[in-house]
C-alpha positions in Angstrom: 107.3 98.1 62.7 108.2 95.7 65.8 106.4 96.0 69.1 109.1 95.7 71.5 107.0 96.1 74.7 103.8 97.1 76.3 103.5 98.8 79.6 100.1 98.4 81.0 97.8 99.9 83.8 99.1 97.7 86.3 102.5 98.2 85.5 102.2 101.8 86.6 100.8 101.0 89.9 103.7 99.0 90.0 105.9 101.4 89.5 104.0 103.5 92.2 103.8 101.2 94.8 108.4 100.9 94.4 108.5 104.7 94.7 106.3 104.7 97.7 107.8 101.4 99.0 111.5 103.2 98.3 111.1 106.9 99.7 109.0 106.2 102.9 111.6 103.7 103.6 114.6 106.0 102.8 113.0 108.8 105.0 112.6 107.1 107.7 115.4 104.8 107.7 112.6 101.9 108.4 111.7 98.7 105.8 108.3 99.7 104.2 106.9 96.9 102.2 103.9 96.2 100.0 101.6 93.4 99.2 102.2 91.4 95.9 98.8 90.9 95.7 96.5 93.9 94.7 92.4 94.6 95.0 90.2 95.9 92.2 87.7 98.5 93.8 85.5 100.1 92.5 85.9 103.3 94.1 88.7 105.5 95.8 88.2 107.1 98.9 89.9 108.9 101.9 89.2 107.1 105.2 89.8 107.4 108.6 92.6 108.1 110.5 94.7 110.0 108.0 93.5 110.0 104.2 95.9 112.1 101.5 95.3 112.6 97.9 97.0 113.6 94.5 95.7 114.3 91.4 98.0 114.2 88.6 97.5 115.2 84.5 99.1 114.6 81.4 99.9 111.9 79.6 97.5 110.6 81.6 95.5 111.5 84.4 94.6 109.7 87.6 94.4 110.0 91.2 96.6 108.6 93.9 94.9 108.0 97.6 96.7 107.2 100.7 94.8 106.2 103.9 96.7 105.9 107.1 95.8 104.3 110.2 96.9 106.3 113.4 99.6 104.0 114.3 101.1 104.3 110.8 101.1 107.5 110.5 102.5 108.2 113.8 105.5 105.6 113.4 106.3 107.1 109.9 106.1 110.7 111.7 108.3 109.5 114.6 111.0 107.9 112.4 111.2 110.7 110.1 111.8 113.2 112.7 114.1 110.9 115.0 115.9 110.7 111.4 116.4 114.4 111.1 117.3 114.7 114.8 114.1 116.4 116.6 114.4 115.1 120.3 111.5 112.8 121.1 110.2 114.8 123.3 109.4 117.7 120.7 106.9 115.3 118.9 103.6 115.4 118.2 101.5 113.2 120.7 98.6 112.8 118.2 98.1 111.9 114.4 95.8 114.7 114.1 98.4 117.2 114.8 98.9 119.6 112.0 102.7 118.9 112.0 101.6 115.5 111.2 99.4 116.2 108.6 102.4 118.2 107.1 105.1 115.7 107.3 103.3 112.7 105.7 102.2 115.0 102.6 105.5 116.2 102.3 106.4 112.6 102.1 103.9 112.1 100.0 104.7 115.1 97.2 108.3 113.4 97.8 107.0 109.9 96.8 104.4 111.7 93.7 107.8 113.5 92.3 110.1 110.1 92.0 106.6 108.1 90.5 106.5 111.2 87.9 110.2 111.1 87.1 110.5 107.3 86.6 107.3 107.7 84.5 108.7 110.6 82.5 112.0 108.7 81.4 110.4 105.4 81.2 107.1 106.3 79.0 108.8 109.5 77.2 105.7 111.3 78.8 104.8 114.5 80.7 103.0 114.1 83.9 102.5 117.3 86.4 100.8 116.8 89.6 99.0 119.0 92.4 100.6 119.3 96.3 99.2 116.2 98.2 96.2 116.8 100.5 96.2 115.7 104.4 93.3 115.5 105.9 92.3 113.5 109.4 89.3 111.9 108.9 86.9 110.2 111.4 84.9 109.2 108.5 84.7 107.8 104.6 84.9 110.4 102.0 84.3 109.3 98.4 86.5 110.6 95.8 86.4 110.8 92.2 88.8 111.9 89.2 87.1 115.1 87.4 87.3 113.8 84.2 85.8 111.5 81.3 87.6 108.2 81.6 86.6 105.7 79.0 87.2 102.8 80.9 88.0 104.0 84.2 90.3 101.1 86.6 91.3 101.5 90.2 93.2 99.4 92.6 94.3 99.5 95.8 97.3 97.9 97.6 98.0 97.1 101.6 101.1 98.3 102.4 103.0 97.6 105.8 105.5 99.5 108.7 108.4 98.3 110.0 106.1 97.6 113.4 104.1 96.2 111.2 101.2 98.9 111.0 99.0 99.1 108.2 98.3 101.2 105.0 96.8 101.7 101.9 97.5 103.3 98.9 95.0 103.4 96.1 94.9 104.1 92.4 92.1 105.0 90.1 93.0 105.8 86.4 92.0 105.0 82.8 92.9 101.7 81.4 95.6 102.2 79.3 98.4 101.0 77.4 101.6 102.5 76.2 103.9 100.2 73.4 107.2 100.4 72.6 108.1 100.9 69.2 111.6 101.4 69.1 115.0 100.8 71.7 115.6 104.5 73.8 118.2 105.1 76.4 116.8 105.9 80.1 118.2 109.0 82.2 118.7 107.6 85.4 117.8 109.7 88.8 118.0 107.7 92.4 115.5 108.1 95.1 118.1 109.2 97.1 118.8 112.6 95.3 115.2 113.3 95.6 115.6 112.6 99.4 118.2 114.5 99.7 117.2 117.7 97.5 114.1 117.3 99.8 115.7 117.2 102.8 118.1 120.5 101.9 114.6 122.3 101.3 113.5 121.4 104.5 116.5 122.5 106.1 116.6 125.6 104.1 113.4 126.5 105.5 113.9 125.6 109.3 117.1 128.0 109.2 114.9 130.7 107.1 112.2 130.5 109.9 114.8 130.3 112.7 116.3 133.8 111.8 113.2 135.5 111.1 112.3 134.1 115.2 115.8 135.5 116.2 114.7 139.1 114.3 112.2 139.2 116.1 113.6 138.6 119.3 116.1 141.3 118.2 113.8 143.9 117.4 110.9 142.9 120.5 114.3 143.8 122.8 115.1 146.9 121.3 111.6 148.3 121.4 111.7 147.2 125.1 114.6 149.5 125.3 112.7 152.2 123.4 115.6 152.4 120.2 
């Protein structure tokens, strides 16, 4: 039987760092770049200003950690909601706002869900994952994956704003490989779509939230009025 082709550890990350590189940069309508060259660490962890993690199972399992400076996370905030037309003035003056913390992990599950579905029709494999975690930090927390690795890898890769602010994304996983016996035809799904199915739910759930406000306004008045 032929080996065709081999799809290694670092290829994954790879293909991580393009989803992450792709969907931050389509949310916010910003150029979000990453580092060709990548560190082996010996250790993931959330640090300071804004740390977010991701575990994810099945085919494999690993864990996906991104640490945000303040200035990062604050651009990527403020270009994502200039982008879906909040005024400037209804921002967030602070990264550890919650509405920050909330913004970048939907990102974040946004960037997760197009890594898992390149991964899925690429390796023929069945990855789920947990909702990202946002935390503000003001100092290092160690994290680990809870499970037996055999030969357990992680990397980490500098990743850059438009303004040029700084962050880090960071992979620990099993070293693996995955070979290709035979030729298979790829499904095909765009970043865009899962921007824009993202972006409906979000929408869907401001206008839920705006008419449960305007009940309530509605039913505050007419208890004023004693019907």
């Amino acid at each position: 039987m032929r080996k065709l082709k081999t799809i290694t550890t670092d290829d994954i990350l790879l293909k991580l760092c393009q989803s992450l590189s792709e969907v931050m940069s389509k949310a916010t309508e910003t150029t979000v770049s990453y580092s060709t060259m990548v560190q082996k660490i010996n250790k993931t962890s959330l640090k300071p200003d804004i740390g977010c993690f991701v575990l994810f199972d099945g085919g494999f399992t690993g864990l996906v950690v991104t640490n945000f400076t303040s200035q990062a996370a604050m651009e990527l905030y403020q270009e994502y909601m200039l982008r879906m037309g909040i005024p400037q003035d209804e921002l967030a003056l602070h990264h550890t706002s919650d509405e920050v913390a909330n913004i970048l992990g939907e990102l974040m599950n946004q960037v997760v869900g197009d890594f898992t579905g390149k991964i899925g029709r690429e390796l023929k494999v069945s990855i789920t994952q947990n909702q990202p975690k946002m935390l503000a930090l003001n100092k290092q927390i160690l994290l680990s994956v809870d499970t037996n690795l055999d030969r357990p890898q992680a990397r980490r890769v500098s990743f850059s704003t438009e303004k040029n602010n700084i962050f880090y994304l960071e992979l620990a996983m099993d070293k693996t490989e995955f070979i290709q016996l035979e030729e298979f035809e790829q499904d095909t799904e765009d970043t865009d779509s899962i921007f824009e199915s993202a972006q409906r739910a979000r929408s869907q759930k401001d206008e839920q939230k705006s008419n449960n406000n305007f009940n309530q306004v509605d039913q505050d008045l007419l208890d004023e009025l004693g019907i």
